[in-house]
N, C-alpha and C positions, 0 to 999 in steps of 0.2 A: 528412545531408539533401542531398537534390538539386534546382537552380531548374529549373523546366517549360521546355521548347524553345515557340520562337517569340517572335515581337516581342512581342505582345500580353499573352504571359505572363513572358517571362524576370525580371520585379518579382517575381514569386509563389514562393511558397517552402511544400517540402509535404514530410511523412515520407516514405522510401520505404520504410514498412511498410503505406501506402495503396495501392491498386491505380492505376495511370494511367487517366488518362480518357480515349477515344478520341479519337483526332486528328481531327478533323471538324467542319467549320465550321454545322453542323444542330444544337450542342450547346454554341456558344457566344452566351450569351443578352449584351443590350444592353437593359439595362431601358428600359423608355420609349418604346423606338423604332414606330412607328406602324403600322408593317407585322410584323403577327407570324411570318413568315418569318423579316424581319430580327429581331427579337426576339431571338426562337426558343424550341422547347419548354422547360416543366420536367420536367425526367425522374426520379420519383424511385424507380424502380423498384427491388428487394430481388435482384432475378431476375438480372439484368446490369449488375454494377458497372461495368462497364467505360461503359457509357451514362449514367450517371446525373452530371450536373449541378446539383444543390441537397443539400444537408445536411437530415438527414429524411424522413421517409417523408411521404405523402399521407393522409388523413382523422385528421389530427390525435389527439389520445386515443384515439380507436375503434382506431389502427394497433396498440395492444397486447394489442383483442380480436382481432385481426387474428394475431397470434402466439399469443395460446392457442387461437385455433381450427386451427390448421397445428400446434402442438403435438399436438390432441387429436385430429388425422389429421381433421379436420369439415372441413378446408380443404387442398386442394391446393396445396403452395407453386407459388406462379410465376403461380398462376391469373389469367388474362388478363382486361379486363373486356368483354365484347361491347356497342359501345352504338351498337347498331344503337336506332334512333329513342326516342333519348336525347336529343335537341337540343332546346335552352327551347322553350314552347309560345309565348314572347315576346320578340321579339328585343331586346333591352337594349345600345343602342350601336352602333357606336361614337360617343364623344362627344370632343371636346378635351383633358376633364380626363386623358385615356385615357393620354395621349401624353407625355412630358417626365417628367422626376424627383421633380418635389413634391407632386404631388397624390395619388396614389398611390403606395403604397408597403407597405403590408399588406396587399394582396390582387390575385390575376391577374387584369386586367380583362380578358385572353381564356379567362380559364377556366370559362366556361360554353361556348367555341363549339370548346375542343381537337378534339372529333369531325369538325369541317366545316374548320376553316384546318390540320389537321394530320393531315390523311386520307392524306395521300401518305406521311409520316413511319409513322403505324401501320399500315400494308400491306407499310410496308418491315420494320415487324418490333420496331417503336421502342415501348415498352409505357408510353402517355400516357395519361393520367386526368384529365378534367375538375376541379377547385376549384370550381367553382359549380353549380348545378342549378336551373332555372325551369319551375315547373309550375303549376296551376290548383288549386283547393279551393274549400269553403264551411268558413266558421269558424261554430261555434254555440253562444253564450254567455248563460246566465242576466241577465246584466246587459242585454245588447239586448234580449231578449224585455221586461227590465222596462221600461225606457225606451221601447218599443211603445208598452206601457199606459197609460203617463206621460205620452204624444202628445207626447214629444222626438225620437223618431224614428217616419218613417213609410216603411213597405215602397213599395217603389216595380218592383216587379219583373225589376229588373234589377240593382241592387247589393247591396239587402237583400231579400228574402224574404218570402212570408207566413207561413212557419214561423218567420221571425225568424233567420234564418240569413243570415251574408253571405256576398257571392262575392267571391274575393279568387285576387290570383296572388300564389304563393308562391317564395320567391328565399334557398337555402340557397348560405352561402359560407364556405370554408374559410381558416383563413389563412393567406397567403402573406408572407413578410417581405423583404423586398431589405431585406439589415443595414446599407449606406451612407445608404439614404434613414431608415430608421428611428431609426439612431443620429443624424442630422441630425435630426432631426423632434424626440428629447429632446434633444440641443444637448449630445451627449458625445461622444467619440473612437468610433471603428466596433471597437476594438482592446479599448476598457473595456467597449462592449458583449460582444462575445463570450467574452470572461473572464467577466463576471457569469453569462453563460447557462452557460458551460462550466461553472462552479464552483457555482453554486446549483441546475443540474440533475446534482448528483453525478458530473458529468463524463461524462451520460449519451452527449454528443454532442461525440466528440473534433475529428472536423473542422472544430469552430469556430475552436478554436486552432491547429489543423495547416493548414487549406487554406484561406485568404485568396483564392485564386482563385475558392472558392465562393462568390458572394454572398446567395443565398437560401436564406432556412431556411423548414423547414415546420414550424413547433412545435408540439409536443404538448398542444394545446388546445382549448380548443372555440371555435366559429365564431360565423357570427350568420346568424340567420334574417328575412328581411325581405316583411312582410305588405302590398300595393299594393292600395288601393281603388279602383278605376277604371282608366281606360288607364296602363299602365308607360309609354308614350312622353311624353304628360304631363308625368311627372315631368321630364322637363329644359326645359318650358318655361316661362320665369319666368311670362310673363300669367295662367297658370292656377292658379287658388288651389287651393294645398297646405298640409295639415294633417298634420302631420309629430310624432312621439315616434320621442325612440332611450331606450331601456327596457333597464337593464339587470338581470339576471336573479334573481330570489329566489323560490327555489323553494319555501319555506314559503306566500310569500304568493298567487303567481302561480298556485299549483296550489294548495294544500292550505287555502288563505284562511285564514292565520295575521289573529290582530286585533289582532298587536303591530304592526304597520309598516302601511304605505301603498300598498305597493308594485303591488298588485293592485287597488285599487281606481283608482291615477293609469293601471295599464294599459288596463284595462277604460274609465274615463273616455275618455282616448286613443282608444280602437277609436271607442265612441260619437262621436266628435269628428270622427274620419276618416271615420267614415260619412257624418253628413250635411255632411261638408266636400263629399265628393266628390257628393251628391247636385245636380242644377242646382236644385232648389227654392232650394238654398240661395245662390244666385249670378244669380237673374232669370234663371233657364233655363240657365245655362254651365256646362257640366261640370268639377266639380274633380276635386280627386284625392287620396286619403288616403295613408300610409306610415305604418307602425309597424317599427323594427329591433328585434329583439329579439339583445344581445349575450349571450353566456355567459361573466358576471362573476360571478360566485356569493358572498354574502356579501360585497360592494364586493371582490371578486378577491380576498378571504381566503380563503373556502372557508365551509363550510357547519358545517365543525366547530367552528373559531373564530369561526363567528358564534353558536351554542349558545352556547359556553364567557363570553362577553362579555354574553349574554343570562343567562345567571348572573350573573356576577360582576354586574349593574347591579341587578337585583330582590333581592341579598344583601346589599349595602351598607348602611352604616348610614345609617339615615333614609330608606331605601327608592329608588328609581329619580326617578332628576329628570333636569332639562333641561342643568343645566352639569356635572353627569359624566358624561354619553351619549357623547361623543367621548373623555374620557379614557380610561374602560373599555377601551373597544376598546384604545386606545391601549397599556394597559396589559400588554393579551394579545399581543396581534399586533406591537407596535412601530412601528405606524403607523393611521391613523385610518381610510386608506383604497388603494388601490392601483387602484383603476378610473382610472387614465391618461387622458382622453380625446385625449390627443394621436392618435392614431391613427383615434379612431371619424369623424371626416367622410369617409375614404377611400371607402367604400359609399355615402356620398350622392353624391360627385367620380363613382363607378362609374355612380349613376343618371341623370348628367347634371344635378344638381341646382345651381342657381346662387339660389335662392329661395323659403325657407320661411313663406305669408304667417300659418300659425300653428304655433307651435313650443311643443307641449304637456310643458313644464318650468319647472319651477321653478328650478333647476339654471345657478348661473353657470359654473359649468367647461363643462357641455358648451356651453351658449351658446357662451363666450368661444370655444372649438374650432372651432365650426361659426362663426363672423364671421370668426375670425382665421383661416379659410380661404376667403376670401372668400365667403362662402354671405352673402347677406342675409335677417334674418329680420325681418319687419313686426312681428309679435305675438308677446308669450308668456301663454299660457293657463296661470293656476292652478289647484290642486286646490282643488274647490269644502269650504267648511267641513264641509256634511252627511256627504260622503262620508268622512271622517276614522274611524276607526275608535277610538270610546275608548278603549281601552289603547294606543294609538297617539300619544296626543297629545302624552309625551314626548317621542318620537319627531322626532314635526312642531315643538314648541315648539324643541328644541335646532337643529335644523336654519334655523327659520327666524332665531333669534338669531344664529345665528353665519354669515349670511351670504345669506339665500336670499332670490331674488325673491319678492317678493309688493306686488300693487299698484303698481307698478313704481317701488318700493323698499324698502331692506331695513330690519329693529330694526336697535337699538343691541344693540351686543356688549361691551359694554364691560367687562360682568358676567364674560363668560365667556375673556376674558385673550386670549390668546394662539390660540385655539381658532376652526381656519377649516372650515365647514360644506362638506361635498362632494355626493355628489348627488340626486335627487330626481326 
């Protein structure tokens, strides 16, 4: 083993079966720092080791269709990305939270603008990739159109539609991990983090444990997608009422409208909410602003197979599916109840300038607690109205809310159910 030269690095210690990283201060990053120059890029290019500064490739999961496609000769390796007029339709930032170590730390809050502060770097030949992407859409949802009808919402021409469509700006972000800030954030050594990734990603990514001088990982994950109802600059200013869901993802319900869970009906609630949040009818003329995140937690970040496998196991039990072995099941399969963290999820709101949610459509005290104990203040939280419950759902909803979840602004008694703490909603 050999220590790296210079002051800044001579602490670091790295195989020399690893390639060196060029000597050049355009590739030595300073997380936090407020000038992305100073910063400086993430490079995680495949093409020239010798540049690259973070552990991991860029677009998280897709980087391994990424390698079957260059397998299957469909992709050129090396392939450059051109982003000529790729730059958000919406400038987001910069804001406070941007700057310093805590508030971010899973994701690059200049990586939606790499094209315009890092223009002189990829002319020089430095192969950078954006982490975020801001564009424009109309979403169009069975559920709005119903609520038309319902005269709970009314088109208004400029947010929502006469076809019942809304216009929304859409905000895809990848994730970025600085392991210091992160490992602080769950309150373990930065040391017992990288062992856990290095050993329960089958030691996919050696440079966890070999280069300590790398501090950012790009993990092989999916991102989050974030839907803005009204002006994005809005969102960081507290005076303007904002109606806000962070929605994590379940793809049974969200797409295919499974009637075992909740999950698509509190989404779709959520949109309707942000709609006429951000309408002025709804504020004596003042414009709000809506926000939906949509994260890729799949199965509470089990996965989709062990959420099947536990959706058995609970309708096979004897005496059929109830409300105090709903947590155990799972339990049972997976070895935990739940793995959706929220420690991490206010980082996208810190990214939106967000200091103020006046309705926060969850039930869910973990993300709560996340989002306050980031200093975020939320006025309200909106529950899932009863009609919308889907009956085979209601086990669902009954164990969740015993064992912990707002409603009314407070919770049953759990007393029933032991030991068993309710996650999210």
């Amino acid at each position: 083993m050999s220590a790296e030269s210079g002051p800044e690095k001579a602490r670091h210690i790295r195989l020399t079966s690893h390639p060196p990283v060029a000597d050049t201060e355009l590739l030595t990053l300073h997380w936090g720092a407020a000038d992305p120059l100073e910063r400086g890029p993430l490079v995680g290019t495949t093409t020239n080791r010798l540049q690259r500064n973070v552990i991991g490739t860029h677009a998280g999961s897709y980087g391994i269709y990424r390698a079957l496609a260059v397998a299957a000769k469909a992709l050129t390796k090396g392939h450059r990305a051109d982003l000529t007029n790729t730059l958000p339709t919406d400038r987001i930032g910069p804001y406070p939270a941007w700057f310093g170590t805590d508030k971010i730390v899973s994701l690059d809050p200049f990586g939606a603008i790499v094209a315009e502060v890092y223009r002189a770097q990829i002319e020089q030949g430095f192969d950078l990739r954006p982490t975020i992407a801001v564009t424009k859409a109309h979403i169009d949802l069975p559920e709005i159109r119903e609520a038309i009808d319902a005269g709970r919402l009314k088109p208004d021409g400029k947010l929502l539609l006469d076809d019942g469509s809304a216009v929304v700006t859409k905000v895809a972000l990848e994730p970025v991990w600085w392991l210091p800030g992160v490992a602080r954030r769950f309150g373990v050594e930065e040391n017992a983090l990288r062992r856990a990734l290095f050993e329960e990603t089958g030691g996919m990514y050696p440079e966890l444990v070999t280069r300590s001088d790398l501090e950012v990982f790009l993990p092989p994950i999916g991102g989050q997608t974030a839907y803005i109802f009204g002006d994005p600059a809005a969102l960081a200013n507290p005076d303007v009422n904002l109606s806000c869901r962070v929605h994590d993802e379940c793809n049974g319900s969200d797409v295919f409208g499974s009637d075992i869970c909740t999950c698509r009906p509190y989404l779709t609630h959520a949109i309707e909410e942000c709609i006429r949040g951000a309408q002025p009818a709804s504020h004596g003329g003042l414009d709000g602003v809506g926000l939906i995140v949509y994260s890729r937690k799949e199965g509470r970040a089990l996965g989709e197979v062990t959420k099947f496998l536990v959706y058995n196991a609970r309708k096979r039990q004897v005496g059929g599916d109830s409300a105090d072995k709903y947590f155990l099941r799972t339990e049972c399969v997976a070895g935990v109840q739940d793995m959706r963290f929220q420690e991490l999820m206010p980082d996208v709101l810190h990214w939106f300038g967000i200091r103020r949610i006046h309705r926060l459509v969850s039930m869910s005290n973990m993300k709560y607690d996340a989002i306050t104990g980031a200093g975020i203040t939320v006025d309200a939280r909106v529950k899932l109205p009863d009609e919308l419950i889907p009956a085979d759902a209601r086990v669902e909803i009954e164990a969740k809310m015993a064992a912990g979840y707002f409603t009314d602004g407070a919770v049953l008694d759990v007393a029933q159910l032991g030991d068993i703490k309710g996650r999210d909603l």
